[in-house]
C-alpha positions in Angstrom: -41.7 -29.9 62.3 -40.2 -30.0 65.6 -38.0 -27.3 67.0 -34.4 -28.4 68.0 -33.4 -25.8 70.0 -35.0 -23.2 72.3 -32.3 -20.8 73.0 -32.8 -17.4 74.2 -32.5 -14.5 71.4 -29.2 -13.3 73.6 -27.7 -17.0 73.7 -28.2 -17.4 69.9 -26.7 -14.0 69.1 -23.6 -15.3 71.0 -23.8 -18.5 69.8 -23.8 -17.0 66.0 -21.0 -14.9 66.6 -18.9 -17.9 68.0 -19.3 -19.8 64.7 -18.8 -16.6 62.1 -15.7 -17.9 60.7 -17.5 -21.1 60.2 -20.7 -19.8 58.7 -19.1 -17.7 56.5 -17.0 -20.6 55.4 -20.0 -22.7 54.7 -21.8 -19.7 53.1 -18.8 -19.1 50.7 -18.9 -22.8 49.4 -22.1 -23.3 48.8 -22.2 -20.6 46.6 -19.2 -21.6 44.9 -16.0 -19.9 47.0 -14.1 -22.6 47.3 -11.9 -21.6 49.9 -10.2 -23.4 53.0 -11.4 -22.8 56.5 -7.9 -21.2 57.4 -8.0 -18.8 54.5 -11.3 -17.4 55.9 -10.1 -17.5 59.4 -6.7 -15.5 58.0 -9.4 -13.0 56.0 -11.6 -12.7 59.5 -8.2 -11.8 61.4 -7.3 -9.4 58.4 -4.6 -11.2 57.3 -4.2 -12.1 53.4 -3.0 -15.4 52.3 -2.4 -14.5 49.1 -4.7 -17.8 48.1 -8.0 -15.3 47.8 -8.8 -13.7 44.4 -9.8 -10.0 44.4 -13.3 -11.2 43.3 -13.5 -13.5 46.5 -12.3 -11.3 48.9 -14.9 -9.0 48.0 -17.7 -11.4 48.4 -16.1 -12.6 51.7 -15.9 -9.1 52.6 -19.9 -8.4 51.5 -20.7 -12.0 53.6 -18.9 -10.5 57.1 -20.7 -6.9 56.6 -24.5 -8.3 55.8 -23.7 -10.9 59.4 -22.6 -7.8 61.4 -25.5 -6.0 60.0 -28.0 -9.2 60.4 -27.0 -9.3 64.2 -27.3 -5.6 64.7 -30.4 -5.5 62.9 -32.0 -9.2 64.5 -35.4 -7.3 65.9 -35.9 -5.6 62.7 -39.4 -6.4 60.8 -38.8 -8.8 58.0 -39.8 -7.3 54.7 -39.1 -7.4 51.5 -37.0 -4.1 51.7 -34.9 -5.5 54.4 -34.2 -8.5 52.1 -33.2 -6.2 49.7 -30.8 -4.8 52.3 -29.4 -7.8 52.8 -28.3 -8.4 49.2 -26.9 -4.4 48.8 -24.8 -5.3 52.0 -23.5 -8.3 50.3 -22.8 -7.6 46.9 -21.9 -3.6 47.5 -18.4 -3.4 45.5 -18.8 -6.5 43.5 -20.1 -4.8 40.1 -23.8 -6.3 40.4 -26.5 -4.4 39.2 -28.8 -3.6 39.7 -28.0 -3.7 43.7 -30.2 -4.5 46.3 -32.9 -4.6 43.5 -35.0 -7.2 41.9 -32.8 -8.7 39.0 -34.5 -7.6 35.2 -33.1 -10.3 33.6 -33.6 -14.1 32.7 -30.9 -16.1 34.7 -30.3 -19.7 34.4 -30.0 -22.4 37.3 -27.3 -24.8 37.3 -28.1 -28.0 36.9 -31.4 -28.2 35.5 -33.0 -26.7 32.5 -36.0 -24.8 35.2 -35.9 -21.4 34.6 -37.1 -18.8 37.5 -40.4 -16.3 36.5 -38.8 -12.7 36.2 -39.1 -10.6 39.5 -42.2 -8.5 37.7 -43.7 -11.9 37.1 -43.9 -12.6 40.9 -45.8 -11.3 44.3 -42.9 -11.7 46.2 -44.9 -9.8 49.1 -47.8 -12.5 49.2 -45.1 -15.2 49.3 -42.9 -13.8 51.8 -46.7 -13.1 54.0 -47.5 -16.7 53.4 -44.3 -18.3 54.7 -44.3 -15.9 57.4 -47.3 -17.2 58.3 -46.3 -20.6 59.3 -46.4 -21.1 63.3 -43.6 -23.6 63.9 -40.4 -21.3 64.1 -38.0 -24.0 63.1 -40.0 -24.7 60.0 -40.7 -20.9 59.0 -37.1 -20.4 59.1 -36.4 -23.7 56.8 -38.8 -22.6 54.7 -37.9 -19.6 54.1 -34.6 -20.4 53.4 -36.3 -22.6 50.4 -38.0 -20.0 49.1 -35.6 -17.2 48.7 -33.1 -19.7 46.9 -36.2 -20.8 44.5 -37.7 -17.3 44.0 -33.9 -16.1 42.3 -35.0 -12.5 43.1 -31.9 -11.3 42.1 -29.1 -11.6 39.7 -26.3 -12.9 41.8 -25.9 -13.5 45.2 -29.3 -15.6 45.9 -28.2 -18.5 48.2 -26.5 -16.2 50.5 -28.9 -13.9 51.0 -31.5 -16.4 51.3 -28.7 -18.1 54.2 -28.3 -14.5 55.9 -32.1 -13.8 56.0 -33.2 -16.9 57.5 -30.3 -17.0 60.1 -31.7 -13.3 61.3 -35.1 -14.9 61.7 -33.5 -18.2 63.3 -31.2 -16.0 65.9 -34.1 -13.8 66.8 -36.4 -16.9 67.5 -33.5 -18.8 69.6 -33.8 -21.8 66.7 -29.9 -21.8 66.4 -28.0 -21.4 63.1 -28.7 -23.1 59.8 -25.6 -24.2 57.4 -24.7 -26.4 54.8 -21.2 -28.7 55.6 -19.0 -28.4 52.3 -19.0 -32.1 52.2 -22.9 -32.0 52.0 -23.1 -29.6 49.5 -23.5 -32.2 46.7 -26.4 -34.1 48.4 -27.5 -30.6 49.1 -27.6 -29.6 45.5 -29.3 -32.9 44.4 -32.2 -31.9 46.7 -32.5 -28.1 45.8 -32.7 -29.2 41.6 -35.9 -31.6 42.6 -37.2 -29.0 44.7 -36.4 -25.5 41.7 -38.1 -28.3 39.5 -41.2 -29.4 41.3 -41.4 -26.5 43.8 -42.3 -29.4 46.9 -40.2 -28.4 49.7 -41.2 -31.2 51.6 -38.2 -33.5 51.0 -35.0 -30.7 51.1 -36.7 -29.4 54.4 -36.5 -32.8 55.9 -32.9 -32.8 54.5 -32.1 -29.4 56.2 -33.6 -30.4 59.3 -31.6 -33.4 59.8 -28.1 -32.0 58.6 -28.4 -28.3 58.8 -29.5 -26.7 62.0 -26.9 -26.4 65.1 -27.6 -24.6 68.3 -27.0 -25.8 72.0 -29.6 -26.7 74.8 
């Protein structure tokens, strides 16, 4: 997998920072916000609508503190503790528990009758090694994206987590920004099922590639 983009760590920071509103918008919806772009751009200015539930303007809230921590924290090692971090920072104040910890319960997945293995079920270390272990940057970053949506580690908050923790890896290896449009989000969906189900990455990487990734040369 080709990279698209080669930007400097400094450029993609920026670059990330000039399309907040719009990732946290894209974030938001594909883990079932629904919101309009001006709402979030009125919550990002600290202005209230009145159109956001309580409930969503705490998860917008938990979205815009895990980014500022992401980009303060781009050089950090990724581990499995700091994708812990990453869901405490987005689902603090949100009455999920436990918090920044492996769920210990059966969840079920929309759409499909898969079920994920139980966090004590899985070597989520040897996993996280093995995709860190791929050399392309572009496709380590896709794939890790993948894997943190299929692996469910914890009770809520899953796809935006697994968005936050491969946009850190993406901005600190100049690979630009990976999002899903709202208007993709049901091809989107159709992918991630056959991929939960068959656990082949191969076609919703291909996907992600060709809608997903923005940057600049």
């Amino acid at each position: 997998m080709k990279n698209k983009y080669n930007m400097t760590k400094e450029n993609n920071i920026f670059f990330a920072k000039r399309k907040l509103v719009d990732s946290i918008y894209r974030s938001a919806n594909l883990e079932g916000i629904v919101i309009t772009f001006a709402d979030i751009y009125s919550f990002m200015n600290n202005v209230n609508t009145g159109n956001i539930s309580v409930d969503d303007m705490l998860k917008l809230k938990g979205l815009k503190n895990a980014w500022e921590y992401v980009i303060n924290h781009i050089d950090d090692e990724l581990t499995i503790d700091f994708i812990k971090k990453i869901h405490f920072e987005i689902c603090k104040g949100q009455n999920i528990t436990p918090l920044g910890e492996f769920r210990d319960k059966d969840v079920g997945t929309t759409g499909t009758s898969w079920r994920p293995k139980l966090p004590a079920e899985c070597d989520y270390e040897s996993g996280l090694k093995e995709i860190l272990s791929i050399k392309g940057e572009l496709d380590r970053c896709i794939s890790l994206f993948c894997w943190i949506q299929r692996s469910q580690m914890f009770l809520d908050g899953n796809k935006r987590v697994a968005n936050l923790v491969a946009n850190k890896e993406m901005i600190k290896n100049g690979q630009g920004i990976i999002s899903v449009s709202p208007e993709k989000i049901g091809e989107y969906f159709t992918r991630l099922i056959k991929y939960y189900e068959t656990n082949d990455m191969i076609d919703i990487k291909k996907w992600i590639y060709d809608n997903c990734i923005d940057g600049v040369d």
